[in-house]
N, C-alpha and C positions, 0 to 999 in steps of 0.2 A: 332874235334869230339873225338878223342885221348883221349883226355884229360879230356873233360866232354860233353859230348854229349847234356845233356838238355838244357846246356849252348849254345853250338853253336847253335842250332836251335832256339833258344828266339834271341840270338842275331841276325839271321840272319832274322827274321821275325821281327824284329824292324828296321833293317836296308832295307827291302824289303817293308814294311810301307812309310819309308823314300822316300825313290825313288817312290814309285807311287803317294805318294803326292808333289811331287816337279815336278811329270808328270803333271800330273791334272792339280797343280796351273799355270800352261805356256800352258795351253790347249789341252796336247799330253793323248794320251791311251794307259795303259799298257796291253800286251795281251800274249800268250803265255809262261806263266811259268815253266820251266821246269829244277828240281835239282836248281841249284844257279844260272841260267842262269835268266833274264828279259828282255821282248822285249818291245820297245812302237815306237808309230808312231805319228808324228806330223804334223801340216797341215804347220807349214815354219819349214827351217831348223836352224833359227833365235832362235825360241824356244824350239826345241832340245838342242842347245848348253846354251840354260842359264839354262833349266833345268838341265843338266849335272852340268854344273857347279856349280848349288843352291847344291841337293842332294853330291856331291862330298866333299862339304864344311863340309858340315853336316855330314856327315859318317865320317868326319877326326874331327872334333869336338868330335862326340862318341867315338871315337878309344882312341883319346889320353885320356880317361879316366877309360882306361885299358890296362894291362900289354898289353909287345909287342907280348907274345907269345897269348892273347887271341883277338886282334886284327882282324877285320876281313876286309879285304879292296877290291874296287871293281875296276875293268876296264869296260870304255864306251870305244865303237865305235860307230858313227853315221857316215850317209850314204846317201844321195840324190836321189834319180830315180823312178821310175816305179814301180809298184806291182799288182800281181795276189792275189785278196780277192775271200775266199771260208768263208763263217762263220764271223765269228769273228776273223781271222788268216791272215798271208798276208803270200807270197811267191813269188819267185822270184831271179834276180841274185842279184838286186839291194839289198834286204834282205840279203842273204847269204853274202853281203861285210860287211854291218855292223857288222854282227856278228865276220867276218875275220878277219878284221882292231882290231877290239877290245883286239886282244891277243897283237896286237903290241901296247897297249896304257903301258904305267907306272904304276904300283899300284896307287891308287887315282888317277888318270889323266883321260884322255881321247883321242882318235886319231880319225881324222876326212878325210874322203878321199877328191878328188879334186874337184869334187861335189858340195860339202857340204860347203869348202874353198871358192870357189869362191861366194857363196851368203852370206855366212858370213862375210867374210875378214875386211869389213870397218866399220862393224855395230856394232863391240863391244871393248871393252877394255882387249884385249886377244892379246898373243905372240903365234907366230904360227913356229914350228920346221918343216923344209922338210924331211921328210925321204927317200922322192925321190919315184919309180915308185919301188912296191912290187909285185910280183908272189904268189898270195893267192890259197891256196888249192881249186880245184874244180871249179876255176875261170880263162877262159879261155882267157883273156886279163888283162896286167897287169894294178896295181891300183896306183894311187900315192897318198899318204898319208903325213900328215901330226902329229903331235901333238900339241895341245890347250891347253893353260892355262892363267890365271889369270897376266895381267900386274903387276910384280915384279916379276917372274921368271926369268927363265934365255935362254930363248928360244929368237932367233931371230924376230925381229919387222918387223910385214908387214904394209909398211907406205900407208896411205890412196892414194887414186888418185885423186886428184879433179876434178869436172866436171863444174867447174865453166868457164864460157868463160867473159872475163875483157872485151868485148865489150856490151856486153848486160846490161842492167839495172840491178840491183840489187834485186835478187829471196829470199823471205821468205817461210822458212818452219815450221809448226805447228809441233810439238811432242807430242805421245800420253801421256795424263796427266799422270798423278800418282793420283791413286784411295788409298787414305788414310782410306775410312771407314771400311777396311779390307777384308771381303767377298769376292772370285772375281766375283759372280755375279751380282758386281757394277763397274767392270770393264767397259763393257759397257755403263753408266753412262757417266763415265769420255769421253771415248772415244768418245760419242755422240756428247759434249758439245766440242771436241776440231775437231771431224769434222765439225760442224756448223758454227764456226770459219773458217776454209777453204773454208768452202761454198761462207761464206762473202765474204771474202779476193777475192775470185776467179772473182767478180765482176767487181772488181778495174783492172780498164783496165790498167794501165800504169805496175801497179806490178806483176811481173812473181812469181808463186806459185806452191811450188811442192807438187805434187800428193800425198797423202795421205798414195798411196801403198807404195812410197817410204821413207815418212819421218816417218810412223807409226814403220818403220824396227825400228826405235833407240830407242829402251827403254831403252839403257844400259846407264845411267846416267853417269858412269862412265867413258866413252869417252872422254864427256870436249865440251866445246861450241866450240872452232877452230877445232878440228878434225870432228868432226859432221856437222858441216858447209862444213867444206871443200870436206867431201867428197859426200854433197848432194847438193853443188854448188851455198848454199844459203849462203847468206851474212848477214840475218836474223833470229834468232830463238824467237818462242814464245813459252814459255812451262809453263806450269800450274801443279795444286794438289786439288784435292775436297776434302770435309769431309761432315760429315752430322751429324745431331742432331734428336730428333725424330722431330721436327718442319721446321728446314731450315737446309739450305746447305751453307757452306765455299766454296770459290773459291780463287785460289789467281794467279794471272798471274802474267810473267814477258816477257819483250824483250829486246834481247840480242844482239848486236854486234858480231857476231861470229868470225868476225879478229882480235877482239881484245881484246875479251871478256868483252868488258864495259856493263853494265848495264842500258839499255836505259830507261827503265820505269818497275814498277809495282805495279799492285793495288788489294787489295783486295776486295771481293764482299760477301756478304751476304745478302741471300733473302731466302722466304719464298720456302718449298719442291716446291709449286704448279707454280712457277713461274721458273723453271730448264728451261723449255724449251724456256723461254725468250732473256736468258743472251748474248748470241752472239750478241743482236743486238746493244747493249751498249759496251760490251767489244772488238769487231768490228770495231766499231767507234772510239773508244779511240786509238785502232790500228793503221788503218789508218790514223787518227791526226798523233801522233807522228812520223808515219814512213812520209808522208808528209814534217813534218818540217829536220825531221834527212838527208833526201835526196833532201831535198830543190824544190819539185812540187807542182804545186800547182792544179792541175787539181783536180775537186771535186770528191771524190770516190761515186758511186754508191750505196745506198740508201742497207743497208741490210736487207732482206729479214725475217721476222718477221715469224715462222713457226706456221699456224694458227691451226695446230692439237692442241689436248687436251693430254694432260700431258701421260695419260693411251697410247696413239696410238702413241706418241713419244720414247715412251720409249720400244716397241713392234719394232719400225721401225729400235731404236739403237740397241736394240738385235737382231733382226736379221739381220742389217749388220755386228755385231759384230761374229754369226755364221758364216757366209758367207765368213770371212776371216781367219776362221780355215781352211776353206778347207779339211775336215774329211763327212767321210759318214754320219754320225752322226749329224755334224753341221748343215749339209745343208737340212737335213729332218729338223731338231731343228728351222732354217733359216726359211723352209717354212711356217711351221705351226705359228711362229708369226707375219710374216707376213698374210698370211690368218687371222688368229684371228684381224690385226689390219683393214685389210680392211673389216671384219664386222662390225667392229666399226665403219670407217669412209669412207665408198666405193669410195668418191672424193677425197680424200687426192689426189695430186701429189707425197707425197713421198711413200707412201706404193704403189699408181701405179708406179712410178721408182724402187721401188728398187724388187717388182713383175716382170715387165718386166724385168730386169738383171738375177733375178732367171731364169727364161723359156730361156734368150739367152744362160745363162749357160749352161744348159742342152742341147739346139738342138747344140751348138757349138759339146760338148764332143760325141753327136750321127750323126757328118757332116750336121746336118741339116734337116735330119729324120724328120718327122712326123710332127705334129702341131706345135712346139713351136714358130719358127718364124711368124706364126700367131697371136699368142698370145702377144709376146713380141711388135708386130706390133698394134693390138687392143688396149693393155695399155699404147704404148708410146702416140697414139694421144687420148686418153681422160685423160692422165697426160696434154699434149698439150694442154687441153681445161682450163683443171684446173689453169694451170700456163705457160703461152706463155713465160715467161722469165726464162725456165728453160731449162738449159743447154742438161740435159741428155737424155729426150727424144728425141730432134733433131738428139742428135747421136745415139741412139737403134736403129732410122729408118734408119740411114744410115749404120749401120752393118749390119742392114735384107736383104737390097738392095744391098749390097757386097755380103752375102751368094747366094742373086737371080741373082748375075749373072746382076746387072744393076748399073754400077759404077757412072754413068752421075746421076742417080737421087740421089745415097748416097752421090755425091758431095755438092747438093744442102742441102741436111740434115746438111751434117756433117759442110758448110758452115756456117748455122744457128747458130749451136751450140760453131763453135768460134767465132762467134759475140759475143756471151753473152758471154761467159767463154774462152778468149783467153789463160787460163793456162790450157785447159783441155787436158793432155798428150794424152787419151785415142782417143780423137778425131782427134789429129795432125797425130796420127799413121794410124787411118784408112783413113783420107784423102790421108796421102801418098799411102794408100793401094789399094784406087780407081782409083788413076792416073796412079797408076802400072799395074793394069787390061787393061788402056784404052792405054798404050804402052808412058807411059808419065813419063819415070824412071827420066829423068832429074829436071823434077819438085819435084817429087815424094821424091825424099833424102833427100832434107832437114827439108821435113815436119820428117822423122823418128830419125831425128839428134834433132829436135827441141825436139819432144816425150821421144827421150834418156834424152836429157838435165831437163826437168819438171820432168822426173821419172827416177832418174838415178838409182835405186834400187827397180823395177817394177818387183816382183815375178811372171811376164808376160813377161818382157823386151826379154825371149828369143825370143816372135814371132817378135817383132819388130825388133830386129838386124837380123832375118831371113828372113824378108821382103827387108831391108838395101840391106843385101847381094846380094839379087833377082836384085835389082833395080842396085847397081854395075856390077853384070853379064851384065842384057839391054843394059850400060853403057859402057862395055868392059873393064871396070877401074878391071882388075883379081888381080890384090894385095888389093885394098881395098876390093873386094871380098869375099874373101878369110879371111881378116881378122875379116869381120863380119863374117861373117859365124862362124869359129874360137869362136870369144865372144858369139855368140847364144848357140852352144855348150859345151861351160866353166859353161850356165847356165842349160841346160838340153840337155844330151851327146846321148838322144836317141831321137832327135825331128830329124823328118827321112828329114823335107824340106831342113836346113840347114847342113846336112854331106851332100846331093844329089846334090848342090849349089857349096859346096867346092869343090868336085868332081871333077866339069864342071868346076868350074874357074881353078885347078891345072890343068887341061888338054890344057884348052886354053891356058894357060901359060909353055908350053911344059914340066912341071914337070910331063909328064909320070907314074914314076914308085910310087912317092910318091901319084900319084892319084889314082894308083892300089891297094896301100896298104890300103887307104882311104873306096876304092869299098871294096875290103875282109872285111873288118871294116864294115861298112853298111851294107851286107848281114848278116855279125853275128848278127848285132843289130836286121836285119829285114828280116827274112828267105822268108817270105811271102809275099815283095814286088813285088807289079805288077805296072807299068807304066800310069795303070787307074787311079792311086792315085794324081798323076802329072796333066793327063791331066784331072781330074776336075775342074782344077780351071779355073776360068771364065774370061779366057784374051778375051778381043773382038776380038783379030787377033787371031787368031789359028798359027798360024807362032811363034810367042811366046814361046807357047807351045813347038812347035816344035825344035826349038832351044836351049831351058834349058836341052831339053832328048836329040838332038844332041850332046851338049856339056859333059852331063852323059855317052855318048856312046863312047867317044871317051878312055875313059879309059877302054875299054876292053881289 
């Protein structure tokens, strides 16, 4: 400012340009502006970090084409948790860290706490620096911190984990396309065309298929087929790119050997705009062909399912699962209204009633169950049920409703249904376990949440499920495995009150006293306003249950 004041302020409002469009384009909202500060929020912390890292790029591109002394450069923090929304503004401790961390990042760089590391870690081609456990202003617990950067620094490598188990057949995972037409509101598009593909694939009974939630994390191309494989457990990848013309659409797919990166097959497809919603059932097919022959089965795959909506209500239905997995206030009004708009169109569709009823479970989940919605979600699962008896995910909406009511023997029978048809559906292996858990059936119960870990091993949900895990360990008395799920539930979100309240009980049962106390001090910071009704809502048939999870919490006073 010193020096030329007009000057810094154009530059800084080109450089503040910069960053909300590098927000935008990864789907985040930039909001609180204030001096040279910028605030945004994103719905995963996946897209945080490549936003950071797009804009970051781009501001040291403009820089260096100005002296050093007119140079203007920025520091991220970014941060995982909880938030209080008034307005358009958020607040919170979890806000205040990102902003804290951020003094500790490098000019250009970025610093990311442990949060935010742990749902990152394997999903991109970044070196990650420990800074170790920080004492932030104002923050009454300390943070551990980390620094991110761009593979060819000089920061130490955090090497993937695999979640692959060498006994089980061999798991393919879909990656979200790459949307070449430019715009990202043909992001969607792409991503449509490569969930339908999964839908296929999900069929095929012999081949295990991971979840969507997990293998959409990998956008970052940059990873490499063997690390991306390995750390989603799949032995298979199929990734694709769209383009379009004002008349037709490019496709081009490929499948991949992920151990060894060979290149199994790829074909390109060109078809007419009106025919998008078609292509899975051909490119589907040719899938399963080749993975057939590469894995030597010969068992006939499953007939894929042809989506008989009209182009207009398919493309309503990709958008708004494409909102849906922002997970922003925003999104999810944006989510409803297109779906609403497509079931005026097409009131019997199955998939605008699926992905309706997911809207409404959404919401009665985040209100414990409040009010109408599990009626609703109830209502639209059985007339999707009418529409198409061989879809997967109504089967399981009924049996999540019948878990919220407190009736685990009937969501058995649901959730039964719906791994008949879609034996890779991670979401349904979890709440099976989750109903055996209710009826005092932990031993059964584990390994349906082991199998749900394995199908979705980077489930932007996966914390309830390793909090479930935990539960059924405690039943168990197995207190080190316990303990350690609990542990990972926590690595994924440090305020989810079921799994510290688990760890608790398991360090006590395991006569680590004092480390269970410090646990309990821990918990109440987190949750000033915990009362023990919150525990016993949940709908065990035996009440003895119950009563033994809060026995085992008590014992650390």
């Amino acid at each position: 400012m010193g020096i030329d004041d007009e000057f810094a302020v154009a530059a800084f409002e080109e450089r503040r340009s910069i960053i909300a469009d590098s927000c935008d384009a990864a789907g985040g909202r930039t909001f609180g502006a204030a001096g040279d500060s910028i605030m945004a929020e994103f719905g995963t912390p996946i897209d945080a970090l490549r936003a950071a890292f797009d804009f970051q790029q781009r501001i040291v591109t403009l820089n260096n084409r100005v002296s050093d002394e007119m140079r203007m450069q920025f520091r991220v923090g970014i941060n995982t948790g909880n938030v209080i929304v008034r307005g358009s503004s958020l607040y919170g401790d979890d806000v205040n860290i990102a902003a804290r961390i951020q003094e500790l990042a490098p000019y250009d760089g970025l610093a990311i706490s442990e949060t935010t590391w742990n749902h990152v870690r394997d999903k991109v081609a970044a070196r990650f620096t420990d800074l170790g456990e920080q004492m932030l202003k104002n923050i009454a617990l300390p943070v551990r911190v980390f620094v991110a950067s761009r593979e060819g620094g000089d920061n130490a490598r955090v090497k993937p984990q695999s979640t692959a188990n060498p006994s089980a057949p061999p798991a393919i995972a879909v990656l979200p396309f790459q949307n070449e037409v430019g715009p990202q509101e043909f992001d969607y598009v792409a991503d449509g065309v490569a969930e339908d593909i999964i839908q296929g694939l999900c069929s095929t009974r012999w081949l295990p298929v991971i979840a969507k939630e997990s293998s959409f994390q990998f956008r970052d191309k940059a990873l490499g087929a063997r690390r991306t494989g390995s750390a989603l457990g799949a032995r298979y990848l199929v990734e694709g790119n769209i383009s379009r013309t004002s008349r037709q659409f490019d496709l081009t797919i490929t499948l991949t050997d992920a151990v060894n990166e060979r290149l199994i097959w790829s074909r390109g497809f060109r078809r007419p705009i009106s025919e998008l919603s078609l292509v899975n059932d051909e490119v589907g097919g040719m899938i399963v062909t080749m993975l057939e022959k590469e894995v030597e089965r010969a068992e006939q795959a499953r007939t894929f399912q042809v989506p008989w909506e009209s182009l207009e209500t398919w493309q309503l239905v990709r958008r708004g699962r494409w909102h849906m997995q922002r997970r922003t206030r925003e999104d999810t009004a944006l989510a409803f209204d297109c779906l609403e708009e497509a079931r005026k169109k097409e009131p019997n569709s199955s998939a605008v009633l699926n992905e309706l009823a997911w809207w409404y479970f959404w919401r009665g989940w985040l209100h414990s169950g409040a009010g109408d919605d599990m009626d609703k979600v109830a209502d639209l699962s059985r007339k999707a049920l009418l529409m198409d008896s061989q879809n997967a995910r109504p089967h399981a909406h009924l049996g999540i409703v019948a878990i919220m009511r407190g009736q685990p023997k009937l969501a058995i029978e649901h959730l039964f249904e719906a791994l008949q048809i879609n034996p890779s559906f991670a979401f349904a292996h979890s709440a099976m376990g989750s109903a055996h858990l209710l009826l005092g059936e932990a031993a059964t119960a584990v390994p349906m949440f082991k199998t749900a870990r394995r199908l979705s091993p980077f489930d932007i949900y996966g914390f309830h499920n390793l909090g479930e895990l935990a539960a059924a360990y405690c039943f168990n008395r197995q207190w080190g495995e316990a303990i350690n799920a609990a542990e990972g539930s926590l690595s994924l979100s440090p305020q989810y009150f079921y799994a510290r309240f688990l760890k608790i009980g398991a360090l006590a049962r395991s006569n680590r006293i004092e480390e269970a106390r410090r646990e309990r001090e821990l918990f109440h910071t987190y949750h000033p306003d915990f009362s023990l009704e919150r525990v016993e809502w949940i709908p065990f048939v035996e009440r003895s249950a119950t009563a033994f999870l809060i026995d085992n919490f008590n014992l650390a006073e």
